[in-house]
ZAMIDREN-497663 format. One record per residue (C-alpha): x, z, y; residue in three letters. Coordinates in Angstrom, 2 decimals. Layout:
<atoms>
east_up_north_residu
X_Z_Y_ALA
...
</atoms>
This chain:
<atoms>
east_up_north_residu
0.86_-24.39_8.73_UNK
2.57_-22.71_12.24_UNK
0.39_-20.74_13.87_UNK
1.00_-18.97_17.32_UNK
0.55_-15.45_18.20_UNK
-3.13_-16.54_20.37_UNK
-4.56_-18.97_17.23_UNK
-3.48_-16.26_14.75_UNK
-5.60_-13.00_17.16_UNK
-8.46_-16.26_18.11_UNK
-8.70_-16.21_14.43_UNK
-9.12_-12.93_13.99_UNK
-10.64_-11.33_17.05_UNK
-13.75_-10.58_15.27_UNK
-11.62_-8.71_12.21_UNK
-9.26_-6.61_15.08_UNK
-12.51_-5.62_17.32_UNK
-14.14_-4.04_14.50_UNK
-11.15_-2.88_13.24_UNK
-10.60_-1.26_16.70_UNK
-14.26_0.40_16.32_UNK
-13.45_1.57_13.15_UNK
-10.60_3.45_14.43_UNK
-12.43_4.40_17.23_UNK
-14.95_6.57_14.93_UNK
-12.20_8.25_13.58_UNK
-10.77_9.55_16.99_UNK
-9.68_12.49_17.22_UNK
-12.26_15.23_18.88_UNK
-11.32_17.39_22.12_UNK
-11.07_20.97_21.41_UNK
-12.98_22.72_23.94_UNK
-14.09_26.33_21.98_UNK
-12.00_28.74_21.37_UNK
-8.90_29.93_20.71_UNK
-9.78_29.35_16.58_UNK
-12.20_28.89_14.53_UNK
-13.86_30.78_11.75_UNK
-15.66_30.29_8.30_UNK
-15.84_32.95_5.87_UNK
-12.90_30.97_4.02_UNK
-10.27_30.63_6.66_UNK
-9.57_30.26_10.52_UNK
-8.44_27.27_12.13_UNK
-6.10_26.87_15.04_UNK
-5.46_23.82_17.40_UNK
-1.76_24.06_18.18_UNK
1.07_22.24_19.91_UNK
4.87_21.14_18.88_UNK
7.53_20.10_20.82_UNK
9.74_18.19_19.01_UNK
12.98_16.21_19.73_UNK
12.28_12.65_17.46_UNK
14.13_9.35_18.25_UNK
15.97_10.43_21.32_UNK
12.04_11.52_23.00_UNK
10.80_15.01_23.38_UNK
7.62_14.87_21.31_UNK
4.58_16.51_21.10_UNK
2.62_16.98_17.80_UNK
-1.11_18.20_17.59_UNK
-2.05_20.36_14.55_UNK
-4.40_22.33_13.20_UNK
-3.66_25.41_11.65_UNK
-5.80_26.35_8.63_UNK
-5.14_30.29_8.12_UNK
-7.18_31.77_4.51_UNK
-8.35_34.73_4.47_UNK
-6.70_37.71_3.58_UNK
-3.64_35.92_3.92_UNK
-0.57_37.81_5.91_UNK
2.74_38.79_5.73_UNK
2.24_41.44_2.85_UNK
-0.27_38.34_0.87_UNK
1.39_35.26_1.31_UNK
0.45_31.74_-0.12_UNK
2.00_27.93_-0.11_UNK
1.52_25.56_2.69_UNK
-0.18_22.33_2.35_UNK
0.96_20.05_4.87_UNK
-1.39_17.22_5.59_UNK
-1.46_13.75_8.47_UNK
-3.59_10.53_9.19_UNK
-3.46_7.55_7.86_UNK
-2.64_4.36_10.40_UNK
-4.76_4.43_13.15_UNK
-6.23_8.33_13.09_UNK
-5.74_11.69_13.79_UNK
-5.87_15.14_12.30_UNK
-9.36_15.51_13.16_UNK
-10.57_12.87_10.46_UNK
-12.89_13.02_7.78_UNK
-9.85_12.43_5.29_UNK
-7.03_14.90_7.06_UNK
-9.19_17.57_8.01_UNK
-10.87_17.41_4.97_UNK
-7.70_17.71_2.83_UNK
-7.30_20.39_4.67_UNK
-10.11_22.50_4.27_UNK
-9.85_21.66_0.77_UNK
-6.63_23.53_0.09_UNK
-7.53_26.29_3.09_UNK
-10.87_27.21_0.98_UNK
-8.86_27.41_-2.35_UNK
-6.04_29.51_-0.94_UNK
-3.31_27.81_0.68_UNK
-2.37_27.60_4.53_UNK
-2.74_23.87_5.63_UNK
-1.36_22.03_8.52_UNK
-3.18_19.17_9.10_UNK
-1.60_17.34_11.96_UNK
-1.66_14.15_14.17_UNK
1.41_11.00_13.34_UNK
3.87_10.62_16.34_UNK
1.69_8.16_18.45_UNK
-1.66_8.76_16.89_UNK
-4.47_11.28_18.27_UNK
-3.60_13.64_20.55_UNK
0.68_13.29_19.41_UNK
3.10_12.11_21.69_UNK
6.02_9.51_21.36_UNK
5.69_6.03_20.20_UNK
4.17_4.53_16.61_UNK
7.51_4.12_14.96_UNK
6.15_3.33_11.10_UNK
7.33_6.59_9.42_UNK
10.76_6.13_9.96_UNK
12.74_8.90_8.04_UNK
14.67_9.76_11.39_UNK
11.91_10.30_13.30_UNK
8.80_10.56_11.94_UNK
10.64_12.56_8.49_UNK
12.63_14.86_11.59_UNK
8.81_15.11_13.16_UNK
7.32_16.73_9.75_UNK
10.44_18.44_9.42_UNK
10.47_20.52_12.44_UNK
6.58_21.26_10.83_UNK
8.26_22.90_7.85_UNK
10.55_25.20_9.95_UNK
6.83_26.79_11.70_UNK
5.63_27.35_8.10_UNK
9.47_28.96_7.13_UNK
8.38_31.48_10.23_UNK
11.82_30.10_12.19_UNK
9.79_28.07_14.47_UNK
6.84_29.09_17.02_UNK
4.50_26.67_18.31_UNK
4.53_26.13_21.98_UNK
1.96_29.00_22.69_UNK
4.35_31.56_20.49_UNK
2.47_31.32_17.68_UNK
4.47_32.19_13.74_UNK
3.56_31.39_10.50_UNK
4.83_34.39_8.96_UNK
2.91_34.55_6.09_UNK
3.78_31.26_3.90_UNK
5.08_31.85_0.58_UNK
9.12_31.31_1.06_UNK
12.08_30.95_-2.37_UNK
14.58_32.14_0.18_UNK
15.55_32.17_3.74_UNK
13.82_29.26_5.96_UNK
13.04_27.73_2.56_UNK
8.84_27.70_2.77_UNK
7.05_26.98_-0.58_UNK
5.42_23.66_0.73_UNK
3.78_20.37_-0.43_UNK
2.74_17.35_1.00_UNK
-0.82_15.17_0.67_UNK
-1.80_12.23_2.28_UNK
-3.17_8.55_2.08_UNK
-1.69_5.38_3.14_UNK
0.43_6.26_6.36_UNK
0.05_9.58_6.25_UNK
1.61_8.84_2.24_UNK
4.64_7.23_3.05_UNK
5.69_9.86_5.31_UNK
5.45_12.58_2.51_UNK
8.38_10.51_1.15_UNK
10.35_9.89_4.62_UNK
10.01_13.37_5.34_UNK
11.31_14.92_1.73_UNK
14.06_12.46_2.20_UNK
15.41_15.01_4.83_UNK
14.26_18.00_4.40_UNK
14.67_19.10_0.48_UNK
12.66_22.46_1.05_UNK
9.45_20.72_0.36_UNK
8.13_21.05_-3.03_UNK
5.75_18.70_-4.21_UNK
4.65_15.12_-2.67_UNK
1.21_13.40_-3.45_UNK
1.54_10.03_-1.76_UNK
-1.37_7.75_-1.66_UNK
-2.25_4.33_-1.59_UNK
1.09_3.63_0.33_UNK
4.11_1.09_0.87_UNK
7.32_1.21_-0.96_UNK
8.81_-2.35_1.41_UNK
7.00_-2.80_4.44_UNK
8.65_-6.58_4.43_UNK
6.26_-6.91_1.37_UNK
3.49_-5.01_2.51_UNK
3.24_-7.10_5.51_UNK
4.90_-10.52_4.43_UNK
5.03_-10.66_0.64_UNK
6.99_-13.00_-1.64_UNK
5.97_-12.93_-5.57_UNK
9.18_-14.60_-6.24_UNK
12.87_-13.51_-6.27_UNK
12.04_-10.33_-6.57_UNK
15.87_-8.61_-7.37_UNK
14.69_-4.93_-7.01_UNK
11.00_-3.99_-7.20_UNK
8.64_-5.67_-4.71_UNK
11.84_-6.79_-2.75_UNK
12.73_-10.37_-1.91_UNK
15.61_-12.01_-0.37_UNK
13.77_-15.14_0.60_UNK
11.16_-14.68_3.72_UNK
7.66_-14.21_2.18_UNK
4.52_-15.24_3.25_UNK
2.89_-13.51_6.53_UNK
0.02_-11.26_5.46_UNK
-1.88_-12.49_9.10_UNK
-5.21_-10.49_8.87_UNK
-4.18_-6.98_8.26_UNK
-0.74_-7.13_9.95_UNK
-2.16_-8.02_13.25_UNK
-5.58_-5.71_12.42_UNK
-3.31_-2.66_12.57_UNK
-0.68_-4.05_14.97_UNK
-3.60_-4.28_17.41_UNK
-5.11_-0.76_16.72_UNK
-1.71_0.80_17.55_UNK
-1.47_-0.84_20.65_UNK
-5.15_0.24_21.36_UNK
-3.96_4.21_21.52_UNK
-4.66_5.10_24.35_UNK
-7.72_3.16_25.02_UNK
-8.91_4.57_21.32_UNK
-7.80_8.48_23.05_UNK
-8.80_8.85_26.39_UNK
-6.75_11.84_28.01_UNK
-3.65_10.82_25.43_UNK
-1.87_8.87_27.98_UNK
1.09_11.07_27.60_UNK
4.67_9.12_29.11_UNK
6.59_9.45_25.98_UNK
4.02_7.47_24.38_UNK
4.72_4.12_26.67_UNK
7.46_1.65_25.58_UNK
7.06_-1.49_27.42_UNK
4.57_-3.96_29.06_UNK
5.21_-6.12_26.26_UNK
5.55_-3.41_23.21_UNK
3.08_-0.59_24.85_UNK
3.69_2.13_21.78_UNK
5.42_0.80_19.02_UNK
9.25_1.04_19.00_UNK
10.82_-1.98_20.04_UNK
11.88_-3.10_16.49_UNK
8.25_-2.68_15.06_UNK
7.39_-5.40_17.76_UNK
10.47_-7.39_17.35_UNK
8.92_-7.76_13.28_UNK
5.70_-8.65_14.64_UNK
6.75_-11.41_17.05_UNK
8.78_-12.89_14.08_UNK
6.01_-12.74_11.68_UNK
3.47_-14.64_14.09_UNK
5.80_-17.35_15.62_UNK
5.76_-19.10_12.26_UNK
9.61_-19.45_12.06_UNK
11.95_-17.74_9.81_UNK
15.39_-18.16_11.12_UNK
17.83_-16.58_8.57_UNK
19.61_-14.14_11.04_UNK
16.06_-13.00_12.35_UNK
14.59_-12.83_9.11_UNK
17.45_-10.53_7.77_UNK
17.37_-8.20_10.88_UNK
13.54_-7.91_10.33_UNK
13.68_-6.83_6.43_UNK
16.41_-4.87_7.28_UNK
13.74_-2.90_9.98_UNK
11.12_-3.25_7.68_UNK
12.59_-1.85_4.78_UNK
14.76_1.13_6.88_UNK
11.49_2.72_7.56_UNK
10.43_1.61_3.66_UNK
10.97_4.46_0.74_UNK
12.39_1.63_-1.03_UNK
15.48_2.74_1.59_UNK
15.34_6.52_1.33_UNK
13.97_7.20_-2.15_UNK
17.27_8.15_-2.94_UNK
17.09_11.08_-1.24_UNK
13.86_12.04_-2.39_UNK
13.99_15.43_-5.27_UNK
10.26_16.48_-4.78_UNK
8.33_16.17_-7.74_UNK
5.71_13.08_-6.91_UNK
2.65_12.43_-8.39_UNK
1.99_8.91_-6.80_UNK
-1.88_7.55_-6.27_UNK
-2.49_3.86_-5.83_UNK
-5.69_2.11_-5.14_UNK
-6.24_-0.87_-7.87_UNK
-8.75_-2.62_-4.89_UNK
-5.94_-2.89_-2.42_UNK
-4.87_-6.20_-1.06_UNK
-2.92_-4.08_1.46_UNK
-0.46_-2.01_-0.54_UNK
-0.91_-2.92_-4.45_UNK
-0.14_-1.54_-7.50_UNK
3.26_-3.26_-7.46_UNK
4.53_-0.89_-4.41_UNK
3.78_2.10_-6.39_UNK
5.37_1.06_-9.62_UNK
8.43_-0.04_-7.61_UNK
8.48_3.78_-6.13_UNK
7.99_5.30_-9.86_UNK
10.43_3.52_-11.55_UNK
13.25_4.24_-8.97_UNK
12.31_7.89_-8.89_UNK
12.34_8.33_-12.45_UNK
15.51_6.18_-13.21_UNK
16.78_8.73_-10.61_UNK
15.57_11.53_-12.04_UNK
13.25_13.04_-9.54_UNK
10.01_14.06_-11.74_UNK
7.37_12.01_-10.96_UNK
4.15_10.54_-12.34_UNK
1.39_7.88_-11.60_UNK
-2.33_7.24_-11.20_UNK
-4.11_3.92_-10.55_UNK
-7.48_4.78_-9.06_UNK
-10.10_2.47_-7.94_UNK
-10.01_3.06_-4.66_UNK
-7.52_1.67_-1.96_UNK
-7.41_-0.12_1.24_UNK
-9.99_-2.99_-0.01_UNK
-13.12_-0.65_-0.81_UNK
-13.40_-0.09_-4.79_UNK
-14.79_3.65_-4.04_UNK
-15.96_4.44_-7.42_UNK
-19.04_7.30_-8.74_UNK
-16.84_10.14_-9.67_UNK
-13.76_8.95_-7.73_UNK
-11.21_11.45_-5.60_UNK
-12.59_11.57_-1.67_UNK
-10.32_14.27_-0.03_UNK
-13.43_13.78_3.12_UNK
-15.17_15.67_0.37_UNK
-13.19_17.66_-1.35_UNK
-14.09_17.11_-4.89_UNK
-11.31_18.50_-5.77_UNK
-12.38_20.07_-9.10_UNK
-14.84_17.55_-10.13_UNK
-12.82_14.25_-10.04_UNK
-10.23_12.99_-12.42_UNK
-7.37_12.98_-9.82_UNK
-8.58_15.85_-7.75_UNK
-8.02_17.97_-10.98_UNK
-4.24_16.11_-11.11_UNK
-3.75_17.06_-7.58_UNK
-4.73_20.76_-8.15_UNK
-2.64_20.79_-11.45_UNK
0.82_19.41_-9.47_UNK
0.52_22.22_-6.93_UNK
-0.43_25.08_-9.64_UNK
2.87_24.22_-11.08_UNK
4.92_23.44_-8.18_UNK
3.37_25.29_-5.21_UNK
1.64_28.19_-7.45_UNK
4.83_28.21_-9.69_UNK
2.40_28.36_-12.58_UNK
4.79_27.21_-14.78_UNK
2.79_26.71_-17.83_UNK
0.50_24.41_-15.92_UNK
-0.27_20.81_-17.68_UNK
-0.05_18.01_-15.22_UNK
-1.58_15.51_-17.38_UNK
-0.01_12.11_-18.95_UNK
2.73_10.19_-16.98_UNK
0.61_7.59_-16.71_UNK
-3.09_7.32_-16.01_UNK
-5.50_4.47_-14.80_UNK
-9.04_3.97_-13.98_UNK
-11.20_1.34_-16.07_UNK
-14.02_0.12_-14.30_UNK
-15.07_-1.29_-17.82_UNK
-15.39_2.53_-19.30_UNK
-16.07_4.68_-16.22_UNK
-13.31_6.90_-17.06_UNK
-9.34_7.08_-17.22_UNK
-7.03_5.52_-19.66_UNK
-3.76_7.92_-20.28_UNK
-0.32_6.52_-21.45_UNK
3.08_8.09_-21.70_UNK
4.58_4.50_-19.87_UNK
3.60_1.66_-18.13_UNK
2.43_-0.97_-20.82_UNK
4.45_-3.87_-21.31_UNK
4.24_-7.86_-21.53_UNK
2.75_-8.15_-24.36_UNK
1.19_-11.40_-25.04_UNK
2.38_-14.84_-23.96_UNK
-0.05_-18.09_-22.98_UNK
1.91_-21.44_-22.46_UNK
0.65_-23.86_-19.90_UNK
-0.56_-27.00_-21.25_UNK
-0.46_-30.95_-19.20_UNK
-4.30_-31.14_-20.11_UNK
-5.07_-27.95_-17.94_UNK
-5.49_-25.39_-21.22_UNK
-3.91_-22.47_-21.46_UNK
-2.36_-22.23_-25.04_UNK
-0.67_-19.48_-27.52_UNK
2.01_-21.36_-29.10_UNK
4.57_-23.42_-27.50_UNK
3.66_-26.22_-30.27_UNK
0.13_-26.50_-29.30_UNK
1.59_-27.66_-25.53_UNK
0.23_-31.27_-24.25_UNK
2.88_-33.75_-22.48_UNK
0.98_-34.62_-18.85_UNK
2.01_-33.92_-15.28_UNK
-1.11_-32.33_-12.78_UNK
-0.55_-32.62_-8.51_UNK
-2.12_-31.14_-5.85_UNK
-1.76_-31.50_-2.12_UNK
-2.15_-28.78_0.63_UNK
-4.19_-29.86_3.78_UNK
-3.63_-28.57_7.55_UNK
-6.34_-25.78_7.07_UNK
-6.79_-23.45_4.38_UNK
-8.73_-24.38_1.25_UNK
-8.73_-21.04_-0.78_UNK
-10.12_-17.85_0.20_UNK
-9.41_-14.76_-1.61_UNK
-10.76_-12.15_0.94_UNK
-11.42_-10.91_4.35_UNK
-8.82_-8.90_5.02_UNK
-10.56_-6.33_6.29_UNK
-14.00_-6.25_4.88_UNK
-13.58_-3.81_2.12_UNK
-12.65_-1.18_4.65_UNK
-15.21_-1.80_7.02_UNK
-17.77_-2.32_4.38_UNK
-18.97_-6.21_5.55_UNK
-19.77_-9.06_3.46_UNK
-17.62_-11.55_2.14_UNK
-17.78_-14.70_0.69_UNK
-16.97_-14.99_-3.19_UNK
-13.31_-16.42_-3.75_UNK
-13.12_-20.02_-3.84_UNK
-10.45_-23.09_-3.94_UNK
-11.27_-26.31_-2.48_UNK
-10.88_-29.30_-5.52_UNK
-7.47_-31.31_-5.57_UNK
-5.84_-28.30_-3.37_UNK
-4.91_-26.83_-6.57_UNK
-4.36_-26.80_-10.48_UNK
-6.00_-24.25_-12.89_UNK
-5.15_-23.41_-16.63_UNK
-7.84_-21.80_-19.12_UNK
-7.77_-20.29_-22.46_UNK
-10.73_-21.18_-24.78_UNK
-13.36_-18.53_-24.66_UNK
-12.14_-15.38_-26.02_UNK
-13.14_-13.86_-29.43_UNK
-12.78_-10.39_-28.33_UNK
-12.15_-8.29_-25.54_UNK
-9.01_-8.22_-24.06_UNK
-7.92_-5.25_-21.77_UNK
-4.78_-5.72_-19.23_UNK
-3.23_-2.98_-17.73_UNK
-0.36_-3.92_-15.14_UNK
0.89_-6.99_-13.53_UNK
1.10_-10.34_-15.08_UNK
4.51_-12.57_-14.55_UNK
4.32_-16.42_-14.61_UNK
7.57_-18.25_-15.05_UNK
6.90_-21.73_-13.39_UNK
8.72_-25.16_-12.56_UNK
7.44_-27.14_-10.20_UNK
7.96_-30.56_-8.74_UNK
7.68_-31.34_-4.69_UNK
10.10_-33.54_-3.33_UNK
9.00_-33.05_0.16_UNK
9.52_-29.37_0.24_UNK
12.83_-30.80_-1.70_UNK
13.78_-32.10_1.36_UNK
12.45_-29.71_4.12_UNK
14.18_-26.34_2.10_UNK
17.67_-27.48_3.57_UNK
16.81_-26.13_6.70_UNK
17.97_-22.96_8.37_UNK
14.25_-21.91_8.98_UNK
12.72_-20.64_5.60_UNK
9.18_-21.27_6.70_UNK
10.09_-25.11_5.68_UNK
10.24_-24.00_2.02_UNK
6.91_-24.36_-0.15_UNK
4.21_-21.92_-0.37_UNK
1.69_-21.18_-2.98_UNK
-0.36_-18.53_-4.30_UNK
-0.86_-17.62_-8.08_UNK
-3.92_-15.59_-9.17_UNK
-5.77_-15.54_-12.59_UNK
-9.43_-15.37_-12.78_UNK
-12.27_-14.00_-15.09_UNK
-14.94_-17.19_-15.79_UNK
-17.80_-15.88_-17.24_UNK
-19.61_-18.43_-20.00_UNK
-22.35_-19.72_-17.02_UNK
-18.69_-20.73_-14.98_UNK
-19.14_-17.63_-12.85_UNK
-15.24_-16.71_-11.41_UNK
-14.21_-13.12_-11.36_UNK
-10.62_-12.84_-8.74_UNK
-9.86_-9.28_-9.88_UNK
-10.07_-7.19_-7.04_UNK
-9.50_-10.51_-4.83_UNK
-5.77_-9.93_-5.31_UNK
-3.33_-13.11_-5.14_UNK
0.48_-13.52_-5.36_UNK
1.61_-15.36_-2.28_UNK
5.39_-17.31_-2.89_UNK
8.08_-18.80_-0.90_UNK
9.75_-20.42_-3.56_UNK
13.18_-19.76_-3.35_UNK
14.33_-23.11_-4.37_UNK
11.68_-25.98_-5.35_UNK
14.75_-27.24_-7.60_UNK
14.92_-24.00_-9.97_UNK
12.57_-22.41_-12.03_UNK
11.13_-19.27_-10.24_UNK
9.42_-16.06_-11.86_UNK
6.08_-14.58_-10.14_UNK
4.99_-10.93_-10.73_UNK
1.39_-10.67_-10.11_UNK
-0.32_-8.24_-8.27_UNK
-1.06_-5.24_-10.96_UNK
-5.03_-4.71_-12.09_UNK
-6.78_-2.94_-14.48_UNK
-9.64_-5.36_-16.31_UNK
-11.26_-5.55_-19.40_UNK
-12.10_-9.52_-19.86_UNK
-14.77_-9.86_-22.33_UNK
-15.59_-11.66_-25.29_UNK
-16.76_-15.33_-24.87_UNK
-14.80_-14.78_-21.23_UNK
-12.14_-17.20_-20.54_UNK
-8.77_-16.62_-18.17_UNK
-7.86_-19.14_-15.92_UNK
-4.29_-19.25_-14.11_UNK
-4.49_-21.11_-10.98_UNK
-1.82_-22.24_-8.66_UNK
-2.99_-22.96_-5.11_UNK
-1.82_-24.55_-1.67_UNK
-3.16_-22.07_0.79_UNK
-5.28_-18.71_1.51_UNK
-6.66_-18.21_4.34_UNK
-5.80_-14.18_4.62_UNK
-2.13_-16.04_5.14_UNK
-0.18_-18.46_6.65_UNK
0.88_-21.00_4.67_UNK
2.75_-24.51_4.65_UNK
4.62_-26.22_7.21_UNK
3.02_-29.97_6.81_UNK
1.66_-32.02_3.76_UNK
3.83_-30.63_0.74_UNK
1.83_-32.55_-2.56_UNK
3.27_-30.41_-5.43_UNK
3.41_-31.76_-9.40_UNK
3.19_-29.32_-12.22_UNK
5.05_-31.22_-16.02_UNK
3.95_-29.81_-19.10_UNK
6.05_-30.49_-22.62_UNK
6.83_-28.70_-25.76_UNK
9.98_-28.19_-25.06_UNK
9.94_-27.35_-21.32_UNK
6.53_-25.79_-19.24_UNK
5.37_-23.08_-17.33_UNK
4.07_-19.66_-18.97_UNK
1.96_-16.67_-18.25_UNK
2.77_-13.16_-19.97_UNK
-0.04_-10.35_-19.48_UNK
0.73_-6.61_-20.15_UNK
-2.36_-6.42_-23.29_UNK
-3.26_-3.10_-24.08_UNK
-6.34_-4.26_-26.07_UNK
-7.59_-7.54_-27.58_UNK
-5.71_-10.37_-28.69_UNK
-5.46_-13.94_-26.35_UNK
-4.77_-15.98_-29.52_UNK
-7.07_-19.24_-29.78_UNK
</atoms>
């Protein structure tokens, strides 16, 4: 299905406006008291930077959070804080983060992204050499070498040696993958707690399940994520309207890219023409992932305690297991928690909400406090928990583990639609579906979870796709991680159409596996699917699943389904009907990372 840039915004005007109002709320405030505030905790100061960031003098809007009793002969670590896409320092989230760490002792900068708030210089998607330089030229006014532009010196931050500030860095979302941008530079900071964020932005914004060759990274064009691309592509072009008084010059591209940099609009032209030429589509993963950590991790040495959100159809598990694994195959220390909430909603009773700061009285709030005793406090002796920890709905409570779990069990797919343990037990029959002009699966609303509407339960129109199901299950069975499904598939059409130059004529489906309840009810975990571009409709092709966290319970029955659309994405270039063969000797399978429970028949 090609879709232009006016059917894919008509489409979702109704999703952007209320995106636009959501971003709205969380506008940054005008100062107008005085000089600084006071609470019987700490003063904060508004405060302006000029900075020099991709070839532009900048301007960066902070707030400095000041504890008392804290000077040059009482010093303390810096927490330095930003916004996620879309706000400014002034949010619930930033600000809060900040208080949070002002009112239990540290100095906090909570500041405004380049092109966000009351910051100058254009949205350029936490790109090491200018947004990393940006938060760089932050650390040098907590190492006391740098004044903000009224003269004012932080000269009372903790330092291990000359310019060298003791200094860590929290944040959600955008203001998480900048933590890693800007420790890919700067080695003086300390300790990173990046959350819910993006290891590829090429698979963030147009993910491919298949031919993955390192992490979440694919070769082959994936499938265009329309909804929330063009959500937050539209609320960065909505700056200034969003911050009246913000219409600073440096902030101003051109008429037809009004505050991203050129190449972030470039990607978004691309991704909404419907095409996927193959020197276009390598210049815009190339973008994509420059200004990805999957580019720079290398050069991260902070210690990292990564926080994903399991209900995140925006940036899933997947990203943040890509960023673990290449940090600790590097050997940068790092560790990982799956909470509930992300991007898609999932806020859970008990759950981390820096707006809060529950700090002390929330599973990873106590982890985030722990990781800055021992790297920022230098408390040395300091516990900071399991390497890996994840939130089961099913419990109310964490599960620890000193790894990620593995594929553990195995389920073969059957030509009468079952789902089988044993190879052996495997039916000879071939199943076919056909994809219409329109989408005939839903998995979500992009952008309901976030702004807290309704949406309608996932669903997949009959004969647009082909489902697999155990037999009800004796016993619970807990997965923790991301199921992989090795399939071969059969669609001479797409056959055909692959030999072209543009990639958007190869075949698209999505994989997903559901809960079904004994009454038929279908759980979509999370509404999380795994779109695909298969590589090559000729070759067997591996999908890695979206990672979750679900208990299904006895008398419960899995179901792996294969389907031709999704409507949160565009899909297929014309009518591709596509034929699944099952045999002994040769079908598809589905391994699931079982921590608990067998799938046996």
């Amino acid at each position: 299905m090609v879709l232009s840039v006016e059917v894919v915004l008509s489409r979702s005007r109704k999703a952007l406006a209320m995106a636009v109002g959501a971003a709205a709320i969380a506008a940054p405030l005008t100062f107008t008291g005085p000089a600084s505030a006071t609470t019987a905790d700490y003063t904060v100061t508004p405060l302006k930077f000029t900075v020099q960031a991709g070839g532009r003098s900048c301007t960066v809007d902070a707030d400095l959070y000041r504890p008392a009793g804290v000077d040059r002969q009482h010093t303390a670590p810096a927490v330095l804080t930003t916004n996620g896409f879309g706000g400014a320092k002034s949010d619930g989230g930033t600000a809060g983060t900040a208080k949070a760490f002002a009112s239990r002792g540290y100095v906090a900068l909570a500041y405004s992204g380049l092109g966000f708030g009351n910051s100058g210089c254009l949205i350029s998607l936490d790109d090491p050499r200018i947004d990393g330089r940006a938060a760089s030229k932050l650390v040098d006014f907590l190492a006391g070498s740098l004044a903000a532009d009224d003269g004012t010196k932080a000269d009372y931050v903790t330092r291990d040696g000359r310019n060298d500030p003791r200094v860590g860095m929290i944040g959600g979302s955008y203001g998480g993958a900048v933590q890693m941008a800007a420790a890919s530079v700067d080695h003086r900071i300390d300790a990173l707690v990046p959350m819910i964020t993006w290891n590829d932005l090429s698979y963030a914004l147009d993910p491919n399940n298949a031919g993955q060759r390192r992490g979440v990274s694919s070769d082959t064009a994936g499938v265009f994520k329309y909804q929330w691309s063009n959500g937050f592509y539209l609320i960065g072009e909505s700056q200034p309207i969003l911050n009246p008084g913000s219409l600073d010059p440096s902030r101003i591209n051109t008429l037809d890219c009004l505050h991203f940099v050129s190449d972030a609009c470039s990607t978004m032209r691309l991704l909404n023409s419907g095409s996927y030429p193959r020197d276009k589509t390598e210049d815009m993963q190339d973008y994509a992932r420059s200004v990805s950590p999957v580019s720079y991790l290398k050069g991260v040495r902070a210690p990292t305690l990564l926080i994903q959100g399991q209900t995140d159809s925006l940036f899933n598990l997947n990203e943040a297991t890509a960023t673990y694994k290449t940090l600790k195959a590097q050997g940068t220390e790092a560790k990982m928690i799956w909470q509930s909430p992300g991007h898609s909603g999932g806020q859970a009773a008990g759950e981390l909400n820096l707006a809060q700061g529950n700090l002390e009285t929330s599973y990873t709030g106590q982890r985030v406090l722990a990781w800055f005793d021992r790297y920022l406090q230098h408390k040395h002796s300091t516990d900071t928990g399991p390497a890996f920890a994840y939130y089961r709905a099913y419990e109310s409570g964490y599960g620890e583990a000193r790894s990620l779990p593995a594929l553990s069990q195995k389920l073969y797919l059957s030509g009468d639609g079952k789902l089988v343990d044993n190879r052996h037990k495997v039916t000879r029959g071939a199943r076919t579906y056909t994809n219409l002009l329109t989408p005939t699966s839903h998995s979500e609303f992009s952008l309901a979870g976030s702004l807290g509407l309704p949406d309608p339960a996932p669903f997949d129109a009959p004969g647009t796709y082909l489902g697999w199901s155990t037999q009800p299950l004796t016993e619970a069975v807990d997965v923790v991680g991301s199921p992989k499904a090795t399939l071969k598939v059969l669609s001479p059409v797409a056959a055909h159409t692959q030999r072209s130059h543009d990639a958007a004529n190869k075949l698209v489906l999505f994989a997903k596996v559901y809960d079904v309840a004994p009454d038929g009810t279908k759980t979509l975990v999370n509404r999380l699917v795994a779109p695909v571009r298969v590589p090559d409709v000729n070759k067997p092709f591996t999908v890695n699943l979206p990672g979750i966290v679900h208990r299904y319970e006895a008398g419960h029955r899995l179901e792996f389904v294969i389907a031709a659309s999704d409507d949160a994405y565009v899909g297929n270039k014309g009518i591709k009907p596509v034929t699944v063969v099952s045999a002994p000797g040769s079908t598809g399978a589905l391994e699931l990372p079982v921590v608990s429970g067998s799938l046996k028949d």
